[in-house]
C-alpha positions in Angstrom: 98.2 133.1 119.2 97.8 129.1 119.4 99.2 126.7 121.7 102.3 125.3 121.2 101.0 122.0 122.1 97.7 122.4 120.2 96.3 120.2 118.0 95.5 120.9 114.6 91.5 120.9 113.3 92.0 118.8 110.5 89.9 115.7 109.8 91.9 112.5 111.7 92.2 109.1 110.5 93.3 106.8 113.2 95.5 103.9 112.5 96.6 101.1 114.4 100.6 100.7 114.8 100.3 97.9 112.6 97.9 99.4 110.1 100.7 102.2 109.7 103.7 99.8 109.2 102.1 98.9 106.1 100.8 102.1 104.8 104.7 103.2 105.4 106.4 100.4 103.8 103.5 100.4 100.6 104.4 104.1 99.8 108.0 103.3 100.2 107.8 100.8 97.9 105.8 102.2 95.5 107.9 105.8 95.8 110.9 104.2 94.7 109.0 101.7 92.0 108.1 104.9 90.4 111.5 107.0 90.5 112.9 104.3 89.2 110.2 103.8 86.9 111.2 107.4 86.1 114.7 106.5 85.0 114.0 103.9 82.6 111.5 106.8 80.7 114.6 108.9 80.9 115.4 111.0 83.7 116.0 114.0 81.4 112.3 113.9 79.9 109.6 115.5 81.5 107.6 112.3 82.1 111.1 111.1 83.7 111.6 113.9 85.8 107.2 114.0 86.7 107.1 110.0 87.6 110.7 111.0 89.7 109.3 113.9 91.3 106.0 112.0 92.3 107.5 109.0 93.5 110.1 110.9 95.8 106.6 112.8 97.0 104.9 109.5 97.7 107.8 107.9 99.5 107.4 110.8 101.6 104.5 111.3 102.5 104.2 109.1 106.0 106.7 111.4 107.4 103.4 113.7 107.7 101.5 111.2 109.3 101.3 112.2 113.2 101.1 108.9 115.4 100.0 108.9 119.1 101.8 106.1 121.0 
C-alpha cells in the first residue's frame, strides 16, 4: 500500500510561480490557436478533428502540473 500523502517518483522540474504563469497562459494560447486552427481545416476532417483534439490536450496539460506553494 502507499501513502496517501506520498509523493510520486517521477523526475521533477521545479518552476517558479512566475515561470508557471507563463508556461499556463502559452499552452492556453496555443490550445485554443490550434482547435481553432482545427475549424478552419474543417472540423469534420480528420486533420480538423486531430489539430482539435491536440489543442484541447495542450490547453490542458498544466492542470497536471503539481505546484508547491
Amino acid at each position: 500500500m502507499t501513502d496517501a500523502g506520498a509523493r510520486s517518483t517521477a523526475p521533477t522540474i521545479e518552476l517558479s510561480a512566475q515561470q508557471y504563469r507563463h508556461l499556463d497562459r502559452v499552452s492556453k494560447l496555443l490550445g485554443v490557436a490550434l482547435v481553432a486552427l482545427g475549424l478552419e481545416m474543417g472540423g469534420d476532417s480528420l486533420t480538423g478533428l486531430a489539430l482539435g483534439l491536440l489543442g484541447a490536450g495542450l490547453a490542458l496539460t498544466t492542470i497536471f502540473v503539481h505546484i508547491d506553494q
